[in-house]
LUMTI-220560 format. One line per field, with one value per residue (C-alpha): x, y, z; residue in three letters; residue number from 1. Coordinates in nm, 3 decimals. Each point is the difference from the previous one (the first is absolute). Layout:
N
east: [X; ...]
north: [Y; ...]
up: [Z; ...]
rest: [ALA; ...]
nr: [NUM; ...]
***
This chain:
487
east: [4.285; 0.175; -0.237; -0.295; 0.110; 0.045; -0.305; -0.186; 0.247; -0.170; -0.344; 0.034; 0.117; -0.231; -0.276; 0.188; 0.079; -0.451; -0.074; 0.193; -0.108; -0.357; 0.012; 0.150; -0.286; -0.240; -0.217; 0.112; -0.262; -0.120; -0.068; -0.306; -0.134; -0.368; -0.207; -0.281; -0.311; -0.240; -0.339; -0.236; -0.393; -0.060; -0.331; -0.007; 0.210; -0.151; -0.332; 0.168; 0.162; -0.373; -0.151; 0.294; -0.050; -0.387; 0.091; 0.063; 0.315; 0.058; 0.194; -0.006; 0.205; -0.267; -0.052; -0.389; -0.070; 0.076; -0.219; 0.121; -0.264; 0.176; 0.299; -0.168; -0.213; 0.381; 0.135; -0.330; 0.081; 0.389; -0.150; -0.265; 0.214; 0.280; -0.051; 0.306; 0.162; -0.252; 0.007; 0.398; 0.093; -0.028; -0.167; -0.009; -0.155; 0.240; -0.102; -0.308; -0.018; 0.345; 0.065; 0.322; 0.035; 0.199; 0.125; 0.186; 0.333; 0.108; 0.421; -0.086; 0.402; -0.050; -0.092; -0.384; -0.064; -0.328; -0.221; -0.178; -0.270; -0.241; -0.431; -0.055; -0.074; -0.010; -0.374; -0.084; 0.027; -0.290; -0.140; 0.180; -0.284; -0.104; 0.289; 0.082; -0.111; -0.116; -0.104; 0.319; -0.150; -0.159; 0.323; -0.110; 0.231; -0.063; 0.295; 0.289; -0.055; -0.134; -0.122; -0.023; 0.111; 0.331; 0.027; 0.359; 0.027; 0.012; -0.268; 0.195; 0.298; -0.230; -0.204; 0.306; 0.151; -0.289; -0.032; 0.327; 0.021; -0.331; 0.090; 0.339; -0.210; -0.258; 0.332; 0.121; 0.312; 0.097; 0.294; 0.336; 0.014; -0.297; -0.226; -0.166; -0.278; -0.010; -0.344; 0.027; -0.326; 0.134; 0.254; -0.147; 0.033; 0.382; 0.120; -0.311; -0.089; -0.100; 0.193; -0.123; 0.353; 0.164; -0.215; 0.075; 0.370; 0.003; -0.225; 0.316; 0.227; -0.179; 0.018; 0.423; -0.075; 0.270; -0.124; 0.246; -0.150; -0.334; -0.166; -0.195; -0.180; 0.193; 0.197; -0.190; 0.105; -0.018; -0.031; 0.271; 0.083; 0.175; 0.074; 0.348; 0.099; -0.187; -0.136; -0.182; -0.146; 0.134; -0.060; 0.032; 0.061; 0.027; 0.270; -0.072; -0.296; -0.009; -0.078; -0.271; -0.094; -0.272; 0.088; -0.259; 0.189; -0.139; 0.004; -0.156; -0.146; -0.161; -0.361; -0.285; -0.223; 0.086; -0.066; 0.325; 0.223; 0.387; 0.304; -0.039; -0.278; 0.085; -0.069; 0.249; 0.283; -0.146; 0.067; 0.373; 0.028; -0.126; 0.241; 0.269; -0.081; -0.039; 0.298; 0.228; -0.041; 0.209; 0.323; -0.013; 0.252; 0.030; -0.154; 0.232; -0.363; -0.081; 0.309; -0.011; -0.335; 0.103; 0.333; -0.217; -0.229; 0.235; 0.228; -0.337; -0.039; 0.104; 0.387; -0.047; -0.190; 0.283; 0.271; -0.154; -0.132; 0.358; 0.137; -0.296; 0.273; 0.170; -0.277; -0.186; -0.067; -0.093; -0.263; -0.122; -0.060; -0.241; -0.113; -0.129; -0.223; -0.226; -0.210; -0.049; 0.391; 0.090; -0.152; 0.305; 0.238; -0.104; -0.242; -0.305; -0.202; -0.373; -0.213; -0.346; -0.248; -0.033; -0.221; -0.040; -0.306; -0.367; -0.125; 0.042; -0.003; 0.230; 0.380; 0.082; 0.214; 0.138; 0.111; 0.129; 0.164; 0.008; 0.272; 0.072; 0.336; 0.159; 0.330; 0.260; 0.164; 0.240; -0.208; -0.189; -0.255; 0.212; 0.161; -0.276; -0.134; 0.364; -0.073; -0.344; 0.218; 0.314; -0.180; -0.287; 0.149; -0.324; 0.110; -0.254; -0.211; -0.152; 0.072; -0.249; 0.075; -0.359; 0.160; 0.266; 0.217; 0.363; 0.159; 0.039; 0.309; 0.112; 0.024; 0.282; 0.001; 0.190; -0.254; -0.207; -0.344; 0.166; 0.174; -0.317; -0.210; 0.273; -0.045; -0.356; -0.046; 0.235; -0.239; -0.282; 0.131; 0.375; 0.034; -0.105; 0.266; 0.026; 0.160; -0.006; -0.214; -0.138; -0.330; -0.136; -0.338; -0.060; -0.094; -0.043; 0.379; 0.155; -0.177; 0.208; 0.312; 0.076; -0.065; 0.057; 0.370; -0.096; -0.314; -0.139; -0.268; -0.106; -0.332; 0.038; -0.228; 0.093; -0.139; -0.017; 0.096; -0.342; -0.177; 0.228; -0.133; -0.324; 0.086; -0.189; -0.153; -0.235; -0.101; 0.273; 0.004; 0.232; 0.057; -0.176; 0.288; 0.247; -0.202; 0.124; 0.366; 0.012; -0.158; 0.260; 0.285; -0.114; -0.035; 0.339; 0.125; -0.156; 0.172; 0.344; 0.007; -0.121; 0.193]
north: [-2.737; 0.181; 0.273; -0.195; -0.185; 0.327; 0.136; -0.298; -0.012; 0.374; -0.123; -0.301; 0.266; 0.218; -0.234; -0.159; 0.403; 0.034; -0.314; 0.047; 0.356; -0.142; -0.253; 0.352; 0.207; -0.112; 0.252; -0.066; -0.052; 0.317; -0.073; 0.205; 0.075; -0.084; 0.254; 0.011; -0.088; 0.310; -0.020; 0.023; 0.068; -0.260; 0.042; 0.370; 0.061; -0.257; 0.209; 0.338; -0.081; -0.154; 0.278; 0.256; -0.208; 0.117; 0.352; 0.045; 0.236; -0.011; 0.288; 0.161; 0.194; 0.269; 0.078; 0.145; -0.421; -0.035; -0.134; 0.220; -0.132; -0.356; 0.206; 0.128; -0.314; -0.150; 0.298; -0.056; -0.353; 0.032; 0.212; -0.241; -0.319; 0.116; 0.205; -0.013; 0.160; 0.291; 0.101; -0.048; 0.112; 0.347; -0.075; 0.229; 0.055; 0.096; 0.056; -0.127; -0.311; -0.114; -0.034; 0.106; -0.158; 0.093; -0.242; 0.247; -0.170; 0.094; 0.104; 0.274; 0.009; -0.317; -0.007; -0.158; -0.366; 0.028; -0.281; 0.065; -0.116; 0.085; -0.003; -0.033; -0.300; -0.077; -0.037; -0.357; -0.045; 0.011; -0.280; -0.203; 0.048; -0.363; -0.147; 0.043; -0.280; 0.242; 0.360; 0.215; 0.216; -0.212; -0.073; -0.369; -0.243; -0.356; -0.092; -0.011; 0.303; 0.360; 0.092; 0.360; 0.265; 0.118; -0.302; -0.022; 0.358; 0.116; 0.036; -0.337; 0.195; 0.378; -0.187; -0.246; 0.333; 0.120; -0.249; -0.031; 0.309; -0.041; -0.296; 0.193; 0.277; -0.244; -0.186; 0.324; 0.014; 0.359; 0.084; 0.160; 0.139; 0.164; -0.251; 0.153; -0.217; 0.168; -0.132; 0.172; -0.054; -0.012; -0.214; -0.174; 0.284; -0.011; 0.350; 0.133; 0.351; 0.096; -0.265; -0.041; -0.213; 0.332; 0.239; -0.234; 0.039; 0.399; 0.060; -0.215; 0.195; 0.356; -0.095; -0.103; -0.376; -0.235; -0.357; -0.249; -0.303; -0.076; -0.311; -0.090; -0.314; -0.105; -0.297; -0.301; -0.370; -0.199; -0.368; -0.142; -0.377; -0.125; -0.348; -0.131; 0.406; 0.216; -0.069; 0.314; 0.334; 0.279; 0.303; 0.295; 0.374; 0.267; 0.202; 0.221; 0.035; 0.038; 0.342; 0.025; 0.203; 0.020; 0.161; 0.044; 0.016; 0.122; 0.004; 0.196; -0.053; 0.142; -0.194; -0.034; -0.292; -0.355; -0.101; 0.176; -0.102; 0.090; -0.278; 0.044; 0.205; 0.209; -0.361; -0.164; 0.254; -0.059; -0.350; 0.034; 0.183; -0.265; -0.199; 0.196; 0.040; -0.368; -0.115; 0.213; -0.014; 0.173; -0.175; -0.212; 0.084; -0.161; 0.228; -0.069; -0.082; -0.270; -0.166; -0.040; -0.103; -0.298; -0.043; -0.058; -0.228; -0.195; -0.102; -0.202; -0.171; -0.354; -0.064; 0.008; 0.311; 0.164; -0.073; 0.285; 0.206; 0.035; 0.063; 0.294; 0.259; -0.229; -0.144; 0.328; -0.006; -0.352; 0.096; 0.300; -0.193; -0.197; 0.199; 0.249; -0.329; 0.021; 0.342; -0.025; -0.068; 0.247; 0.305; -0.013; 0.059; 0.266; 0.334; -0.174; 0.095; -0.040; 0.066; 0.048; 0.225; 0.070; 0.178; 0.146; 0.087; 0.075; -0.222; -0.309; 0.165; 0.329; 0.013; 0.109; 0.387; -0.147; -0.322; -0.043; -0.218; 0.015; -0.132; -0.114; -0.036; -0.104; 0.125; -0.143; 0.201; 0.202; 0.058; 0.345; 0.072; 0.253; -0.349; -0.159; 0.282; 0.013; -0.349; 0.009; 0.241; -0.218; -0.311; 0.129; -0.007; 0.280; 0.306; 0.179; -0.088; 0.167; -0.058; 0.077; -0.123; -0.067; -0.035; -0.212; 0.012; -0.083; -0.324; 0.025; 0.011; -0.301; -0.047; -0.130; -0.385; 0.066; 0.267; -0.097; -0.071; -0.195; -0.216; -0.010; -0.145; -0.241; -0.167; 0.020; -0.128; -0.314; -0.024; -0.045; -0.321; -0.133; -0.118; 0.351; 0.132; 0.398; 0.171; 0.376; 0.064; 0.245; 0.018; 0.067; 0.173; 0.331; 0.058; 0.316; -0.025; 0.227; 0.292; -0.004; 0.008; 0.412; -0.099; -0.382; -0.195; -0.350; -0.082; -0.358; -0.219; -0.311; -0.173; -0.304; -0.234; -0.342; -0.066; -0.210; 0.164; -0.090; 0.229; 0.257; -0.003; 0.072; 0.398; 0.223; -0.341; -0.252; -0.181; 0.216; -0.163; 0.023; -0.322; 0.035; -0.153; 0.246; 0.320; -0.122; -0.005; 0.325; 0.172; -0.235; 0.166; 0.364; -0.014; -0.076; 0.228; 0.296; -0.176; -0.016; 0.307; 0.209; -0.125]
up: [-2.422; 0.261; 0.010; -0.040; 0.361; 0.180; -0.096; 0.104; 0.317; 0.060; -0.058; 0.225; 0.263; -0.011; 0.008; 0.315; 0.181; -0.112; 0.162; 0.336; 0.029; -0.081; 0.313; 0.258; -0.220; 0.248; 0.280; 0.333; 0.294; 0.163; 0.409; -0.001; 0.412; 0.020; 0.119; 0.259; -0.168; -0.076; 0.104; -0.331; -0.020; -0.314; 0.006; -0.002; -0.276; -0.215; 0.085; -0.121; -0.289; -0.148; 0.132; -0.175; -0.340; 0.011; -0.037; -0.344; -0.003; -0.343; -0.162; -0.358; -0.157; -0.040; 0.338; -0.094; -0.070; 0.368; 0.248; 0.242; 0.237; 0.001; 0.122; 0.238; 0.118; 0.041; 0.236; 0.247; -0.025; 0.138; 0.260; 0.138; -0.107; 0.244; 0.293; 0.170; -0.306; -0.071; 0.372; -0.013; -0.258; -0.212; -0.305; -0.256; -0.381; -0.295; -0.355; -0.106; 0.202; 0.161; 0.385; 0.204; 0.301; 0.274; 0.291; 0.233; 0.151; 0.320; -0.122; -0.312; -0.080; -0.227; -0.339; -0.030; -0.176; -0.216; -0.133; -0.327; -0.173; -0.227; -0.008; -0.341; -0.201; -0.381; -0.194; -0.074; -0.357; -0.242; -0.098; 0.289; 0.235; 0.004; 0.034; 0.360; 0.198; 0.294; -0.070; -0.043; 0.246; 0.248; 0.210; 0.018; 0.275; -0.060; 0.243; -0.199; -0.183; 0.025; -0.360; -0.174; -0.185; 0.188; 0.275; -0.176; -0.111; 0.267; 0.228; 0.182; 0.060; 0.119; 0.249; 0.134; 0.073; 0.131; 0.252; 0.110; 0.099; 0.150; 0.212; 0.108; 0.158; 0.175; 0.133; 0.127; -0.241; -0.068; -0.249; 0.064; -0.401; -0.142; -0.238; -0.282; -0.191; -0.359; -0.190; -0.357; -0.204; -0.344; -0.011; -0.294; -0.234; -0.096; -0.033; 0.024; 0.086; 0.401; 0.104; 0.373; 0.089; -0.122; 0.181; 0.316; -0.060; -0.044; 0.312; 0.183; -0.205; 0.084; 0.431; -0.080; 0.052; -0.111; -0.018; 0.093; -0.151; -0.214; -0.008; -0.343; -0.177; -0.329; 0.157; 0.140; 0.108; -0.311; 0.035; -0.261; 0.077; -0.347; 0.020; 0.012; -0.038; 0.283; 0.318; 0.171; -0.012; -0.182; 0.240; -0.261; 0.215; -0.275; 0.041; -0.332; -0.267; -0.373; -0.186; -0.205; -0.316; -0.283; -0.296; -0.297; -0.387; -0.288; -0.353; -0.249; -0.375; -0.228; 0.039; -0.276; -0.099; 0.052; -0.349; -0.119; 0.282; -0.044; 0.058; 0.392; 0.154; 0.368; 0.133; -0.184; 0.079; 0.404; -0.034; -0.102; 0.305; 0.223; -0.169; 0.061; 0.358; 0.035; -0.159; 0.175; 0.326; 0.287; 0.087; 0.295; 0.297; 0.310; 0.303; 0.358; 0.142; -0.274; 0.058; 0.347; -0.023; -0.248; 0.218; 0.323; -0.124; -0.191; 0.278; 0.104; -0.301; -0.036; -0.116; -0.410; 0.033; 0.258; -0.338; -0.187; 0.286; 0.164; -0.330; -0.078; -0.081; -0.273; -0.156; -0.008; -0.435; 0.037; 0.286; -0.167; -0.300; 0.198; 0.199; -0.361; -0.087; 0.314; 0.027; 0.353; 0.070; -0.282; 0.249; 0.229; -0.254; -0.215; -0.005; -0.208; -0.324; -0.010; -0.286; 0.155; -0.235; -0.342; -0.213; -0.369; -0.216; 0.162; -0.262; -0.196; -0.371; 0.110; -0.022; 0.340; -0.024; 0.352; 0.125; 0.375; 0.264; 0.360; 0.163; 0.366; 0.107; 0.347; 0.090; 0.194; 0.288; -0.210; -0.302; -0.021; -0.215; -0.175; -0.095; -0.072; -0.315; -0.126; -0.023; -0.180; -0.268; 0.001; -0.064; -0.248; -0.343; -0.121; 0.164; -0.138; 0.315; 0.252; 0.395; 0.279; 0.343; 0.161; 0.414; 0.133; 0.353; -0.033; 0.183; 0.372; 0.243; 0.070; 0.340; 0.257; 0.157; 0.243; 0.183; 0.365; -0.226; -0.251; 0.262; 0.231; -0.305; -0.057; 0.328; 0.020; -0.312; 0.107; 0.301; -0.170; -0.162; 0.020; -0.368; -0.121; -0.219; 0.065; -0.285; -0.146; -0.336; -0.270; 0.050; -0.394; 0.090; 0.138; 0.359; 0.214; 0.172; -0.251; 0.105; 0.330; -0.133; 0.071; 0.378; 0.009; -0.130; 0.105; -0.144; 0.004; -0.207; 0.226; 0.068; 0.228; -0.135; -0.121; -0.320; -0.329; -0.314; -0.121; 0.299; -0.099; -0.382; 0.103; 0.094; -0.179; -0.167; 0.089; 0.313; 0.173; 0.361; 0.301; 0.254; 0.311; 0.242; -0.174; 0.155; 0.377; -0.183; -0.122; 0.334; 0.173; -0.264; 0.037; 0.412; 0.003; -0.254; 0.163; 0.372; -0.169; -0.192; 0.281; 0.260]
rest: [UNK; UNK; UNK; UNK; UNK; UNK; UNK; UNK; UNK; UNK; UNK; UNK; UNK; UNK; UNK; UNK; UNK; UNK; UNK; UNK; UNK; UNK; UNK; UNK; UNK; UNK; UNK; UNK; UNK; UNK; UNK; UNK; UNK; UNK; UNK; UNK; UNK; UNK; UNK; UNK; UNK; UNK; UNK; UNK; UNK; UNK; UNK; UNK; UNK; UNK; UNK; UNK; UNK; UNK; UNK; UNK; UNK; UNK; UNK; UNK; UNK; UNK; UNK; UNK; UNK; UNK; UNK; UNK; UNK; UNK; UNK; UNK; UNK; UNK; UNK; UNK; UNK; UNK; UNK; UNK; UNK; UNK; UNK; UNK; UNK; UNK; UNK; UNK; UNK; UNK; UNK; UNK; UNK; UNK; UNK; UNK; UNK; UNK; UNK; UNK; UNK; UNK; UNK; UNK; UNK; UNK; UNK; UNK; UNK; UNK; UNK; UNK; UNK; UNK; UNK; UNK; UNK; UNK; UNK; UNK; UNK; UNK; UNK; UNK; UNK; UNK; UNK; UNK; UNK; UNK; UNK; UNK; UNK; UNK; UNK; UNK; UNK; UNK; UNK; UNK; UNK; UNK; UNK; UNK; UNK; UNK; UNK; UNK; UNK; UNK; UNK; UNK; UNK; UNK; UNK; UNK; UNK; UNK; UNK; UNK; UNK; UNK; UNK; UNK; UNK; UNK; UNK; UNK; UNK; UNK; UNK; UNK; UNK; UNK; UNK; UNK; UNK; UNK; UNK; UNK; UNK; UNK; UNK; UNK; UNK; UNK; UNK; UNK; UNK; UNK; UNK; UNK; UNK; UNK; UNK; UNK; UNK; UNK; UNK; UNK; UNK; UNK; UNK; UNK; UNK; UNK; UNK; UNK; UNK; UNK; UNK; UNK; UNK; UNK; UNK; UNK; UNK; UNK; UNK; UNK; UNK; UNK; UNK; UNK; UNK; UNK; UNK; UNK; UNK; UNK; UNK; UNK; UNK; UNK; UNK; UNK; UNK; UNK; UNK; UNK; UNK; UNK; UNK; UNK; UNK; UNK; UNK; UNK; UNK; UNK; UNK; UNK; UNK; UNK; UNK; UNK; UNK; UNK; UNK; UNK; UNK; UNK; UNK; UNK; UNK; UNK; UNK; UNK; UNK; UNK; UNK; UNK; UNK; UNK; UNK; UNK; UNK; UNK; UNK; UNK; UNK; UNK; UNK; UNK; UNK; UNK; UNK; UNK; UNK; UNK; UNK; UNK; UNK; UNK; UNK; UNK; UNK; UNK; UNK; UNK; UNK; UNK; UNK; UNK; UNK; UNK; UNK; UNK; UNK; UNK; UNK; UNK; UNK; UNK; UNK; UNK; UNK; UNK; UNK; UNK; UNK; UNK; UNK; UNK; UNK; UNK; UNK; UNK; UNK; UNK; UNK; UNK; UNK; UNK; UNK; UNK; UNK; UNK; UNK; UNK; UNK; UNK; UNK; UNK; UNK; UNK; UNK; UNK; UNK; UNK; UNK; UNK; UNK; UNK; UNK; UNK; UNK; UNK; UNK; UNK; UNK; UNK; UNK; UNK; UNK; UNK; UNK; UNK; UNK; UNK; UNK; UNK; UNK; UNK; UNK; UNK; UNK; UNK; UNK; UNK; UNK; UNK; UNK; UNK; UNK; UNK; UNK; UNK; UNK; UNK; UNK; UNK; UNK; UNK; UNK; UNK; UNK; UNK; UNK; UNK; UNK; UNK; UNK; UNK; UNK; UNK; UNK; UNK; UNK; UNK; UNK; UNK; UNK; UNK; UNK; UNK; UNK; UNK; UNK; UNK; UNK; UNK; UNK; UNK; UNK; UNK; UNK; UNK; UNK; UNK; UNK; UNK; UNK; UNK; UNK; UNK; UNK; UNK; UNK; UNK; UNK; UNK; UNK; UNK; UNK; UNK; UNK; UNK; UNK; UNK; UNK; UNK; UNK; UNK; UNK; UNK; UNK; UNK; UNK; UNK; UNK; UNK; UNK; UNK; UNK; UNK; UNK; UNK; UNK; UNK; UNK; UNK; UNK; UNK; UNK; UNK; UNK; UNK; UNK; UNK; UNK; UNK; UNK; UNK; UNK; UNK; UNK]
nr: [1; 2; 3; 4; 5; 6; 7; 8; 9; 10; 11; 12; 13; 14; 15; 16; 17; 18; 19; 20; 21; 22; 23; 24; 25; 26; 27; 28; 29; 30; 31; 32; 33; 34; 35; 36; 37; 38; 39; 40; 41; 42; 43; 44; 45; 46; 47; 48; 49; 50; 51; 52; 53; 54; 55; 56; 57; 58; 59; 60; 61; 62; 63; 64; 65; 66; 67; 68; 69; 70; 71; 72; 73; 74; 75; 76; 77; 78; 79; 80; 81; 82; 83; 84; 85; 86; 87; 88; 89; 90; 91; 92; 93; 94; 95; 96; 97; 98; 99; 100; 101; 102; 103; 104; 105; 106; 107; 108; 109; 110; 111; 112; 113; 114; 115; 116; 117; 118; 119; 120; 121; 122; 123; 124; 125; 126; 127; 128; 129; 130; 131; 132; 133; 134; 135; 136; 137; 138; 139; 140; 141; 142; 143; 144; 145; 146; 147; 148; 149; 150; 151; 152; 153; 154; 155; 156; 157; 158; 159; 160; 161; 162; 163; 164; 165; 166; 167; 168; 169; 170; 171; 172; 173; 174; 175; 176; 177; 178; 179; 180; 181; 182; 183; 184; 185; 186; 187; 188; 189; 190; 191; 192; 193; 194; 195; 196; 197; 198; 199; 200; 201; 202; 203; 204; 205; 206; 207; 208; 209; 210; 211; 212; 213; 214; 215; 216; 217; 218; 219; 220; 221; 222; 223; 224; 225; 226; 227; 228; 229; 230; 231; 232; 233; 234; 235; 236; 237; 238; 239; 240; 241; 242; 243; 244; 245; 246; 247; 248; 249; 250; 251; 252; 253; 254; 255; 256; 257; 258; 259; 260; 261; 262; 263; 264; 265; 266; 267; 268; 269; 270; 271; 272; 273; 274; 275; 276; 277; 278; 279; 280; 281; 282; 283; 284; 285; 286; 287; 288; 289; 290; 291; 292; 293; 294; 295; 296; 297; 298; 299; 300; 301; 302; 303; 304; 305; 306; 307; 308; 309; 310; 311; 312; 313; 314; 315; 316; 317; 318; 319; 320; 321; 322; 323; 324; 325; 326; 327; 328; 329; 330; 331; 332; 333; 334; 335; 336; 337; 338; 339; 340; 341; 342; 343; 344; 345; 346; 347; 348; 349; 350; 351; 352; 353; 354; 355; 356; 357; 358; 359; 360; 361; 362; 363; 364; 365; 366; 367; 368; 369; 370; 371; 372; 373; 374; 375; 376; 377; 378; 379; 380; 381; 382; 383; 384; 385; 386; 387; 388; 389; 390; 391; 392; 393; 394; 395; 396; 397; 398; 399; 400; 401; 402; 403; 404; 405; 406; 407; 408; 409; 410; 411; 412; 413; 414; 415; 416; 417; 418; 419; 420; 421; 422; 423; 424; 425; 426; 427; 428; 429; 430; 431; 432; 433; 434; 435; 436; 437; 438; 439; 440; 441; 442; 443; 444; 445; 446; 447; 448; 449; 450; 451; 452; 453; 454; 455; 456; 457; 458; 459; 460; 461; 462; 463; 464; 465; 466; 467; 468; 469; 470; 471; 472; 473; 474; 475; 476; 477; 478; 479; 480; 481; 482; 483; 484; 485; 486; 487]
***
């Protein structure tokens, strides 16, 4: 009986220690000084990005199924869209299709900012034609929104820096630190070959440029009001990026006619390797990044909520646990396992002689993709299998909070909107910021749009759409980026 009482004694106190940490566990307000209001040209950059989602930049990975033309078509259209920046700045061509530019600042001691984007868009699916309300390609603004292929991914974010920069010049702004816009054109392709970003980065690299900051999409302003839990908008800035890797495995039989089919056919023994994959599944770790992402938003959250989130570090199993039974949650805390592609036999009445899976894989910051094959063999009980990696890129640096950029999107970001929550994240898609990291240590992924999860779904999908009165926010964001960081 004694016991018993001092173990519930212990509970009790802990429960009392959770709940008076939980009411301290709270984000303190941040005086944030308002800044002059920047002068925008709505209608102009409504009328660019509609006239950038015409031009149908879309990439391939075969680069002879490109329409270079588009490419092209785009580049004549940046020149005659803006003419402060093509008679200010040096523009010039790198690879097949991406643009350098260079905004000369007047002290060449410091270490340049650059902006990056990319030209290229994603096809429309087939089939999914007719189920856009306006023509993917027709750039349609109805007043709230500007429709098309790319008004989200991320022809918004090009032509926002585009005029920025343009209204800068006309205002007769010139920076301190040298600006570079960086406009790869095939983002799209993950790990592709001829990567433009990359051929951007080496012709830096080649002239002895070190970057101070970059500026990339992968972060945006998500709208995420949870009743009696959350009230504001989680502004995401992605400090780091997940690896990714395709591997294709194999196994071998002996083939023959269908009517005299052994106990498991190549297709069979495939399948046991998808289910190997899939049942074991890397073990999920805790990146620093993740957990300050979940330990700033959760000292918003409403008091219950704050009696876990304070207590992260104790009740880590219990989180994991639930975190394992939500894919989209799950990302965060472990390197991921996709089966994608299969295929066996040529024909319905043949034993295939080869059965295969490819397999896509995301690693966390700290997985390789030497770790990620040892894996594939440590997991797959056949080891009579054969293991092709296809391409992959390994996880990025993860990159400082506590840098100029990092700290000047912080505040801007809090500008924008008071209630936005600003907090660190992994960003689980690709974009073109890895390529800088030989020249660049402080690499960022932030769009500042305000959006609904739901507009967000539609890249690369359906009735992809941006908001009209969010284009004056981001040129707003971006003129006074460029002001601070150059300053």
């Amino acid at each position: 009986m004694k016991i018993f009482l001092i173990i519930l004694a212990i509970i009790v106190a802990l429960i009392l220690i959770t709940a008076i940490k939980a009411v301290f566990y709270k984000a303190k307000p941040v005086e944030i000084p308002e800044m002059p209001k920047e002068n925008v040209n709505s209608k102009r950059v409504q009328q660019r990005l509609s006239q950038a989602i015409q031009i149908k930049t879309i990439s391939n990975p075969d680069d002879d199924k490109v329409e270079w033309s588009e490419f092209d078509r785009f580049h004549k259209f940046l020149d005659e869209g803006f003419p402060f920046v093509s008679q200010n700045l040096k523009k010039e061509n790198i690879s097949q299709a991406s643009l350098l530019y260079t905004w000369q600042g007047t002290n060449p001691d410091l270490d340049p900012i650059a902006l990056l984007s990319h030209q290229d868009v994603v096809p429309i699916s087939s089939g999914t034609y007719q189920d856009w309300k306006h023509d993917p390609f027709e750039g349609y603004n109805d007043g709230e929104f500007i429709w098309g292929r790319g008004s989200v991914d991320m022809k918004n974010h090009l032509i926002s820096v585009m005029e920025a920069v343009e209204e800068l010049i006309e205002e007769g702004f010139t920076p301190t630190r040298t600006v570079y816009l960086c406009f790869g054109h095939n983002e799209e392709i993950v790990a592709g070959n001829n990567n433009g970003a990359n051929a951007i980065m080496t012709t830096l690299k080649e002239r002895g440029v070190h970057l101070d900051s970059t500026l990339d999409e992968g972060g945006a302003i998500i709208k995420a009001n949870v009743k009696g839990l959350l009230e504001g908008n989680l502004a995401g800035v992605g400090i780091a990026e997940k690896g990714y890797a395709d591997y294709k495995i194999t196994v071998k039989a002996k083939g023959g006619h269908s009517s005299q089919p052994p106990k498991h056919t190549a297709v069979g023994a495939i399948s046991k390797v998808v289910h190997d994959l899939e049942k074991h599944q890397f073990k999920a770790r805790m990146l620093p990044s993740v957990y300050n992402l979940f330990k700033g938003v959760g000292s918003h959250t409403s008091f219950p909520a704050r009696m876990i989130m304070c207590n992260l570090s104790f009740l880590k199993p219990v989180f994991f646990a639930i975190m394992k039974k939500f894919p989209p949650a799950a990302t965060f805390i472990r390197t991921t396992t996709a089966c994608t592609m299969l295929s066996g036999s040529p024909a319905s009445n043949v034993l295939p002689q080869t059965a295969s899976v490819t397999v896509n894989f995301r690693e966390l910051p700290g997985d390789t993709l030497k770790d990620t094959e040892e894996h594939i063999r440590k997991v797959v009980r056949n080891k009579d299998i054969d293991i092709e990696f296809l391409k992959g890129k390994e996880a990025s640096k993860v990159s400082s909070t506590d840098s100029k950029a990092f700290k000047t999107i912080e505040k801007l970001a809090m500008q924008i909107d008071k209630n936005n929550i600003v907090a660190p994240f992994l960003v689980m898609g690709g974009t073109d910021s890895y390529h800088y990291e030989e020249i660049c240590d402080n690499m960022y992924r932030f769009s500042p749009f305000v959006i609904d999860a739901s507009i967000m779904l539609t890249t690369h999908g359906t009735n992809e759409r941006c908001p009209v009165d969010q284009l004056d926010v981001a040129v707003e964001f971006f003129k006074r980026y460029i002001k601070e960081m150059t300053a």
